[in-house]
N, C-alpha and C positions, 0 to 999 in steps of 0.2 A: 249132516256130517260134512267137514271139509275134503276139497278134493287138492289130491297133487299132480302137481305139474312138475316134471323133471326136466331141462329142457329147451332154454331160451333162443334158440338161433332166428334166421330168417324166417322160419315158418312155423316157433316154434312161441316165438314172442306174441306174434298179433291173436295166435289161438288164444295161448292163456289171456289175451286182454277181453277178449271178447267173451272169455266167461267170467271174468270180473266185473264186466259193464253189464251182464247178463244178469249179477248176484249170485253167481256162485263164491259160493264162500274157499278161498284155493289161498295154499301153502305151496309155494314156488322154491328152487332152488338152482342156480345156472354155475356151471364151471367158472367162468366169468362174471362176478358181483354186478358190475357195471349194467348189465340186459336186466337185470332185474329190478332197477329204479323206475322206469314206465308201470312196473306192476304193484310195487310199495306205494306210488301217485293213486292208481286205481283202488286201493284198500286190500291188495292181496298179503297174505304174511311171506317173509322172505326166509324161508329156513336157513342157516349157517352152513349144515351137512346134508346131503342126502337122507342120513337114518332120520331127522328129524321131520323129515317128510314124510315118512310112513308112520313116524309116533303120534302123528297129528289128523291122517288122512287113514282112510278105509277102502279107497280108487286113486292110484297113483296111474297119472298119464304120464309115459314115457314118450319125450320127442329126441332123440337122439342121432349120432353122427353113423354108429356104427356098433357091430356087435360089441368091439371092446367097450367102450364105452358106456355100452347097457350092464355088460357083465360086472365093471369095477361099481355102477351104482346100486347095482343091487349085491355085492355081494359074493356075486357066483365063483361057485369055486372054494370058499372059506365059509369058516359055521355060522358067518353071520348072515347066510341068504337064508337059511329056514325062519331065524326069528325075524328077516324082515318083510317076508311074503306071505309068514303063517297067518291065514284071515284075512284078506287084502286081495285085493282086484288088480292085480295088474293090467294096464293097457299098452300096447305096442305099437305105437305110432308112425314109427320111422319106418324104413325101408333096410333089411336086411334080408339075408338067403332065406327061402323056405324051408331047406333043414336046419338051419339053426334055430327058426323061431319054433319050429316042433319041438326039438328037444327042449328048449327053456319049456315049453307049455308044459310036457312031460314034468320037468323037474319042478316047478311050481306046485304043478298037482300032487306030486308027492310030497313036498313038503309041505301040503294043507292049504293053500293057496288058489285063486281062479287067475285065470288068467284069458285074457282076450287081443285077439289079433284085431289093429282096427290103421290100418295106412290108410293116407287120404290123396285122394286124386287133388292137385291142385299148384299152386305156384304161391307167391308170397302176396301179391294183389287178392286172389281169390281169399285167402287165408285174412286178409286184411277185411275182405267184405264181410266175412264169415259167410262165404258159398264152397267151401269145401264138399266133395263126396269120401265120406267115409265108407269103409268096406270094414265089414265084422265077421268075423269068425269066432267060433268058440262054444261051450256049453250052453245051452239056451238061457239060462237062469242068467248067468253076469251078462250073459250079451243084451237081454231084454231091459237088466237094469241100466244097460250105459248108455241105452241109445239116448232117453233123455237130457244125460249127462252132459251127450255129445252136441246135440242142437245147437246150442249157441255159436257153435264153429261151422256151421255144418249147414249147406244146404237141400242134401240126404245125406242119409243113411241107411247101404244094404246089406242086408243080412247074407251070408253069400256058402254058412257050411261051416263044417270044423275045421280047423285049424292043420292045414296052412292054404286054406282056398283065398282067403283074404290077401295073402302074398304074391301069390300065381295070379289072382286077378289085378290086382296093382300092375303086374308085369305086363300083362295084355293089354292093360290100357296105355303104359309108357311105350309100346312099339309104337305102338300109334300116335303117341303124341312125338315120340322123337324121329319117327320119319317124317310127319308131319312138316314140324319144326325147321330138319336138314331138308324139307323140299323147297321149304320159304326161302332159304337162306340160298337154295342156288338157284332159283329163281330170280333173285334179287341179283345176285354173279352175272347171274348171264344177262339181264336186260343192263346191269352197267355198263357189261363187256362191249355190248351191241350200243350205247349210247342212250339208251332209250331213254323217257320222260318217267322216272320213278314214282310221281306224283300220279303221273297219266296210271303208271301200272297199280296204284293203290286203288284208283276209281275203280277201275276194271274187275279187281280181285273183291273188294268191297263190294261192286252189285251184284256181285253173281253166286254165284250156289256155293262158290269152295271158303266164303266168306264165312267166318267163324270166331268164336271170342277167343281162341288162341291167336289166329293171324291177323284180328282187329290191336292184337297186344304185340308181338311181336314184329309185324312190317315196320313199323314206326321207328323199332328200335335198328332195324336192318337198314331200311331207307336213310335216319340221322346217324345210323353209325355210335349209337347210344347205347352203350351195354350195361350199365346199371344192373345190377343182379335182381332177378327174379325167380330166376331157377339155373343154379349156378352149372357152369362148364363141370366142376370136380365130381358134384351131386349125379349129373346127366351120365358121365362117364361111370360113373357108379352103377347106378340103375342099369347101364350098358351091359357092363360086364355078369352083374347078377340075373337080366333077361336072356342071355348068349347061353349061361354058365345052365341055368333052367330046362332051357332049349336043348341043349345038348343031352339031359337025364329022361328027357321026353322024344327022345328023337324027330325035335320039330326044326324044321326048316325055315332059318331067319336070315336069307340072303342080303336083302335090303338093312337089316339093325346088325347084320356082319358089317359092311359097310360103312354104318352112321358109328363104332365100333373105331374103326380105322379113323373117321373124321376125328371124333369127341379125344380120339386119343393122340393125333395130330395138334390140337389145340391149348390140350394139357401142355404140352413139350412148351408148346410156343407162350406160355406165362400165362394162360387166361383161364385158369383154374377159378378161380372168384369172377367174372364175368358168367355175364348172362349167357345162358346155352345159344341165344343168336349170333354170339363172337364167333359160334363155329365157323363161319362167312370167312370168317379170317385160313381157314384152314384149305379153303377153294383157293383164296388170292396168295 
């Protein structure tokens, strides 16, 4: 059976290519016609509308911007979400609140429908490799069937619980990658501030233990002052506000991503919403 892709942005394009090069047989459809020509090159079919991706497909992957977004393509809300989820596997790929993805699950299920939580840890490089981590949540039966689905994007994939374990663990992982990220970046501040030899400070950071394929990615772009999107400002400030917003329904203490919070959202103001989350750098100077 064909699978759908709903979906084309930064990280949403190198997926679907990577299960076209894979031989998954995929019916694609983007807001924007244009992201969908790399995949019409590859042998995907290029749906017109949305619905025609589920009249074609039996596992629609959702990569999307935002709950509105998922809601007007499927439907939700008006009669036509029962007939396009009844018998269909929905997948949830993007990053949205963990009650909203509960309730779609709910409403899915009710309208005869599976549905699976599956966000993936990664950036648009990782995505390009196909070494993404996917995180699944969901009824064991459609989760067992996607993991294969999934592989081709995918350099795990774990199984992690019902739905919305998969969202909350996405979250725990972006603390970490965003104070990560904001520690590189003032790191980078302060050895400019002090004159230091940037180059010297890349050797240093590179031999030693904090070295990692996130800050082997991002120094480079801190050091040339290179923002190129890979994991955009607007995306980070996202993820920000939905980890804070988590944090708060769990009464957990997130001093430090309060913080990176303030940064991400200093950086939006200042136009660098499409830059790379390293622009944050700008929000120090």
């Amino acid at each position: 059976m064909r699978v759908g892709f709903v979906g084309l942005g930064v990280m949403g394009q190198p997926m679907a290519l990577n299960l076209c090069r894979a031989g998954t047989p995929l019916v694609v459809w983007n807001r924007t016609p244009q992201r969908c020509r790399p995949l019409a090159a590859a042998g995907a079919t290029i749906a017109a509308r949305p619905a025609e991706v589920f009249e074609q497909a039996g596992t629609v992957l959702l990569m999307l911007a935002n709950e509105t977004a998922i809601d007007q393509v499927l439907g939700r809300g008006t009669p036509a979400f029962g007939g396009l989820v009844r018998d269909h596997t929905i997948v949830h790929m993007g990053t949205t609140s963990a009650g909203y993805s509960a309730s779609l699950a709910g409403e899915i299920a009710t309208a005869g429908g599976s549905y699976v939580e599956s966000p993936v840890s990664g950036s648009r490089v990782p995505a390009e490799k196909a070494e993404l981590v996917a995180m699944l949540a969901g009824e064991p039966d459609p989760v067992h069937r996607l993991r294969p689905v999934l592989a081709p994007m995918c350099r795990q994939t774990v199984v992690v619980g019902p739905v919305p374990q998969a969202m909350l663990m996405k979250f725990a992982t972006n603390v970490f990658l965003i104070t990560q990220v904001t520690g590189l970046a003032e790191a980078v501040h302060f050895a400019r501030r002090h004159g230091l030899d940037l180059g010297l400070l890349r050797g240093v950071l590179d031999a030693g233990q904090m070295a990692s394929g996130i800050s082997r990615v991002k120094l480079p772009k801190l050091i040339d002052e290179e923002f190129g999107v890979q994991a955009a400002i607007a995306d980070v400030l996202k993820n920000n506000q939905l980890i804070v917003a988590a944090a708060r329904v769990a009464a957990a203490r997130t001093p430090l991503v309060d913080v990176c919070l303030e940064l991400y959202t200093r950086a939006q103001e200042l136009g660098l919403g499409a830059a790379d989350m390293a622009a944050v750098v700008r929000a120090f100077e």
